[in-house]
PAGULO-325810 format. One record per residue (C-alpha): residue number from 1; residue in three letters; x negated, y, z. Coordinates in nm, 4 decimals, always signed. Each point is the difference from the previous one (the first is absolute). Layout:
BEGIN
<rec><num>NUM</num><residu>ALA</residu><u>X</u><v>Y</v><w>Z</w></rec>
...
This chain:
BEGIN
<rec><num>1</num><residu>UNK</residu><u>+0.1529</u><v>-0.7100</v><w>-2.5525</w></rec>
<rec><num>2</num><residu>UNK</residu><u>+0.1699</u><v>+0.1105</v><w>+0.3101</w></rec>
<rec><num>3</num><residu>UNK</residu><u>+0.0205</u><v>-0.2512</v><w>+0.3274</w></rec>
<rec><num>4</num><residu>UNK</residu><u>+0.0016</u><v>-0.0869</v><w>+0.3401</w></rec>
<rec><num>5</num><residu>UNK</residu><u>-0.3917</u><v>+0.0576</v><w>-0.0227</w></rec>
<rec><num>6</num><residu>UNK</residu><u>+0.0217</u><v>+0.4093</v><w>-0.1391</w></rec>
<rec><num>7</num><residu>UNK</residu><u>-0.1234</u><v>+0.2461</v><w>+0.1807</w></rec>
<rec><num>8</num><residu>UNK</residu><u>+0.0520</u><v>+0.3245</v><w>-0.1034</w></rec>
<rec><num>9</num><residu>UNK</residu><u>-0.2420</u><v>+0.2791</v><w>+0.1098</w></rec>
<rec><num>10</num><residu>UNK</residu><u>+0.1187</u><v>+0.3297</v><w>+0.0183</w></rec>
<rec><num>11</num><residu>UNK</residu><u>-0.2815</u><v>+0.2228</v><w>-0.0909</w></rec>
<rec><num>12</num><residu>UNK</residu><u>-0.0016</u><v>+0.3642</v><w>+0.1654</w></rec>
<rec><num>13</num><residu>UNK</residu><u>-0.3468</u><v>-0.0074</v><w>-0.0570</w></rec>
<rec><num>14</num><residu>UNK</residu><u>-0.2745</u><v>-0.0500</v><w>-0.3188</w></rec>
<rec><num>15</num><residu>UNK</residu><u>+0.0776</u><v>-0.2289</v><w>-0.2255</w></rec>
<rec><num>16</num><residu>UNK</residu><u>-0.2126</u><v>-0.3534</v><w>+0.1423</w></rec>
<rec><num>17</num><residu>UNK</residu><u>-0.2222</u><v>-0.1548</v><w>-0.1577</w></rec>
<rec><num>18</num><residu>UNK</residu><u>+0.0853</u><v>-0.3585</v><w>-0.1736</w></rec>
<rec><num>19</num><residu>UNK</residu><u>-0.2291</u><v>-0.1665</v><w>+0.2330</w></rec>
<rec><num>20</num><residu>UNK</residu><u>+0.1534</u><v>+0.1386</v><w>+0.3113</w></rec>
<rec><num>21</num><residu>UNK</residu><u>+0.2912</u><v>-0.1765</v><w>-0.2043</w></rec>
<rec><num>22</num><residu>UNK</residu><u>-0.1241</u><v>-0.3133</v><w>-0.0595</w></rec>
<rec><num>23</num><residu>UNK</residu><u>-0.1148</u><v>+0.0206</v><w>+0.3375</w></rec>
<rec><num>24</num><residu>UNK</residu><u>+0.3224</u><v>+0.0181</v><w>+0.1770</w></rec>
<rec><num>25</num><residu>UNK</residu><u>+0.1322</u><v>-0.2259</v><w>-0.2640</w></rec>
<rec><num>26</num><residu>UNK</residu><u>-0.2346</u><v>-0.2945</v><w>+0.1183</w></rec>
<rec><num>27</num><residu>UNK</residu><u>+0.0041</u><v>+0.0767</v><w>+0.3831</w></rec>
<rec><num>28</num><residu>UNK</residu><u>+0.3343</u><v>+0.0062</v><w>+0.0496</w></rec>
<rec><num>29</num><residu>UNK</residu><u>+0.0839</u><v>-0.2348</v><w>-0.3295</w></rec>
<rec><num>30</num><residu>UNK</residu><u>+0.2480</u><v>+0.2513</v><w>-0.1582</w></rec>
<rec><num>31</num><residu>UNK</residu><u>+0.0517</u><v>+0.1689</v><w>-0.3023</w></rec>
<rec><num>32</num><residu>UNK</residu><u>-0.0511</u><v>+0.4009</v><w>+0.1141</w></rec>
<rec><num>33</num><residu>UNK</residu><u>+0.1779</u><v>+0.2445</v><w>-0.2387</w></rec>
<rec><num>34</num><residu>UNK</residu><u>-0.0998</u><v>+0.3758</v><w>+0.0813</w></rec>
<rec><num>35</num><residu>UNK</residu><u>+0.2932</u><v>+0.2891</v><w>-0.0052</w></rec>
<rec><num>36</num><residu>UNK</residu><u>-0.2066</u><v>+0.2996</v><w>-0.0080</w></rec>
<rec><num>37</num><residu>UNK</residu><u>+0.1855</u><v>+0.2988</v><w>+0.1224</w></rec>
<rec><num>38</num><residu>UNK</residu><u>-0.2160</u><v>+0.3164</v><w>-0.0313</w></rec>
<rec><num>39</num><residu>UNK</residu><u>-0.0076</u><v>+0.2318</v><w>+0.2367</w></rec>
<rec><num>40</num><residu>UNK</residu><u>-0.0834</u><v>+0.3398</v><w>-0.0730</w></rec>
<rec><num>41</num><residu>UNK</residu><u>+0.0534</u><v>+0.2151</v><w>+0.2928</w></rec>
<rec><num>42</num><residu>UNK</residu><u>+0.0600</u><v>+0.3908</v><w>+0.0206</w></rec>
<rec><num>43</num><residu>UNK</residu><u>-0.1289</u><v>+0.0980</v><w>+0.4017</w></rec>
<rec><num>44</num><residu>UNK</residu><u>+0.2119</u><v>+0.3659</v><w>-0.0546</w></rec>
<rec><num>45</num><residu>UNK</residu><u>+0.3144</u><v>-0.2246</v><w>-0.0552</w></rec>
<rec><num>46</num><residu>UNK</residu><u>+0.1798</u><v>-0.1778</v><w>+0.2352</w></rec>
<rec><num>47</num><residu>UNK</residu><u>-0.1810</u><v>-0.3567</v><w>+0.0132</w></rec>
<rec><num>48</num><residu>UNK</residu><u>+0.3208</u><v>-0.1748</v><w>+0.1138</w></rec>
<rec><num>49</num><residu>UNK</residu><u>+0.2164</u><v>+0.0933</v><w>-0.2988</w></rec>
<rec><num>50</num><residu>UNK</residu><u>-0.2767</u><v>-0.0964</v><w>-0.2386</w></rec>
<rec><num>51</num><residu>UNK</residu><u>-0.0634</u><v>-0.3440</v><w>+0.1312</w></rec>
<rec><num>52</num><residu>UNK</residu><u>+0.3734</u><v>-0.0715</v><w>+0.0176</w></rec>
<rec><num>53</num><residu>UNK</residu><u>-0.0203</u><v>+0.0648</v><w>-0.3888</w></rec>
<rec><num>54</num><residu>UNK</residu><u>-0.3465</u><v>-0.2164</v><w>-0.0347</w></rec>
<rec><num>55</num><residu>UNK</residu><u>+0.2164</u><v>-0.3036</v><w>+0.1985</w></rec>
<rec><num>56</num><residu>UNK</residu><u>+0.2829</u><v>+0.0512</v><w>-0.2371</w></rec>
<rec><num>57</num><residu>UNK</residu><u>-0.2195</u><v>-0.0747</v><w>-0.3099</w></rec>
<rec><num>58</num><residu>UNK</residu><u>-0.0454</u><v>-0.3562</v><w>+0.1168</w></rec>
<rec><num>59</num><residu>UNK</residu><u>+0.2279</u><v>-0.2676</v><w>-0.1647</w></rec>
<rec><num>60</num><residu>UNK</residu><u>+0.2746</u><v>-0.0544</v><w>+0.2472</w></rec>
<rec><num>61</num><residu>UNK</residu><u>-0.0514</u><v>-0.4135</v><w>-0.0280</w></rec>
<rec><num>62</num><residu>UNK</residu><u>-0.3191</u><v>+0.0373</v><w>+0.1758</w></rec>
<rec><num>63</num><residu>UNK</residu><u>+0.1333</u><v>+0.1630</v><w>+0.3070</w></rec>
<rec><num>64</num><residu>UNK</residu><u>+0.3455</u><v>-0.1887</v><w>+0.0321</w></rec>
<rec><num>65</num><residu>UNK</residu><u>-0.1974</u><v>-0.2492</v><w>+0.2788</w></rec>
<rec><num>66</num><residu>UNK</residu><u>+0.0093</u><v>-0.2811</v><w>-0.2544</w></rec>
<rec><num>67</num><residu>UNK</residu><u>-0.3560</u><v>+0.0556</v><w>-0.1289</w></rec>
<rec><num>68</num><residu>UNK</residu><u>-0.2767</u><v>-0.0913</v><w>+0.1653</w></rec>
<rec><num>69</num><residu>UNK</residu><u>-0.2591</u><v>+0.3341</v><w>-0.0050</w></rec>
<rec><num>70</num><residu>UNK</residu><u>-0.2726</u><v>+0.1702</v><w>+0.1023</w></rec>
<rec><num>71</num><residu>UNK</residu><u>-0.1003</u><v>+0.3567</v><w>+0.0546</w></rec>
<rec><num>72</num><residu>UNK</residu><u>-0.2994</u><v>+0.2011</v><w>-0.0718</w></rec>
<rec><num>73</num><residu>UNK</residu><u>+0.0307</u><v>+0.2918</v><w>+0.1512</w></rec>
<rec><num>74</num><residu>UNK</residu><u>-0.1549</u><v>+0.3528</v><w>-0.1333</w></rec>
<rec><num>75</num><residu>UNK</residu><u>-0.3067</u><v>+0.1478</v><w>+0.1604</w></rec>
<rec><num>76</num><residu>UNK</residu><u>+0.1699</u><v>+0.3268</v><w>+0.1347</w></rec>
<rec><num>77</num><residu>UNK</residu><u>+0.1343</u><v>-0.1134</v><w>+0.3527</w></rec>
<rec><num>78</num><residu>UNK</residu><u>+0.2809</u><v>+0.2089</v><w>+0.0224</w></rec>
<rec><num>79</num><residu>UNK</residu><u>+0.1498</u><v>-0.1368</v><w>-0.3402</w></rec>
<rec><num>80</num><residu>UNK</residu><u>-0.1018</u><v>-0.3540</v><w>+0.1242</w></rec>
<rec><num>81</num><residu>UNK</residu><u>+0.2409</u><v>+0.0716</v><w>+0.3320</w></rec>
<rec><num>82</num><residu>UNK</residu><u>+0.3028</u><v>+0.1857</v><w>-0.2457</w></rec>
<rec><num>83</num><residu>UNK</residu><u>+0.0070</u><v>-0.3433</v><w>-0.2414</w></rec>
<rec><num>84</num><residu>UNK</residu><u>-0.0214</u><v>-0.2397</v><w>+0.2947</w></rec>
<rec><num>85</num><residu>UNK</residu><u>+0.2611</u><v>+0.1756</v><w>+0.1813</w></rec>
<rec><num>86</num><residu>UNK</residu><u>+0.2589</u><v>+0.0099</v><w>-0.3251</w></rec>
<rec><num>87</num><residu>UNK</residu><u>-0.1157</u><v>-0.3615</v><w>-0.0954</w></rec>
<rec><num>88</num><residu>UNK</residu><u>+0.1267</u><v>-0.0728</v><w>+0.2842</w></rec>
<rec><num>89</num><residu>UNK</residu><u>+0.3388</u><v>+0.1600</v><w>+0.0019</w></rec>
<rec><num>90</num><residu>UNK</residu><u>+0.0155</u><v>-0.1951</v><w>-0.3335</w></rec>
């Protein structure tokens, strides 16, 4: 069931854990739906071109600005700063 109340979380991160879920779920009284999108990074390649591809495996819907969403970000700052910055030019 998708409504005004769905927030989606885009995942760059590990997969969270269905309390973290229900967490959100009850603090913020929405139904969360996680997108994972896995990123799996090769440092001797150019980083930019790689997340560009990661961002491009999302569904489109979810980053038309008619979605409500949330980001967790990966752990390696450098990707965290490539998918905010293309996110953004989204």
């Amino acid at each position: 069931m998708e409504d005004n109340r769905t927030l989606y979380i885009i995942n760059f991160g590990r997969k969270l854990h269905e309390n973290i879920i229900k967490e959100i779920e009850t603090k913020y009284k929405t139904i969360a739906i996680e997108e994972i999108a896995k990123v799996n990074l090769n440092l001797s390649k150019n980083l930019y071109i790689q997340i560009i591809d990661i961002i491009n495996t999302i569904p489109k819907n979810l980053l038309d600005g008619n979605k409500k969403i949330c980001v967790n970000f990966p752990g390696l700052p450098i990707a965290a700063a490539y998918i905010l910055v293309e996110l953004h030019a989204k």
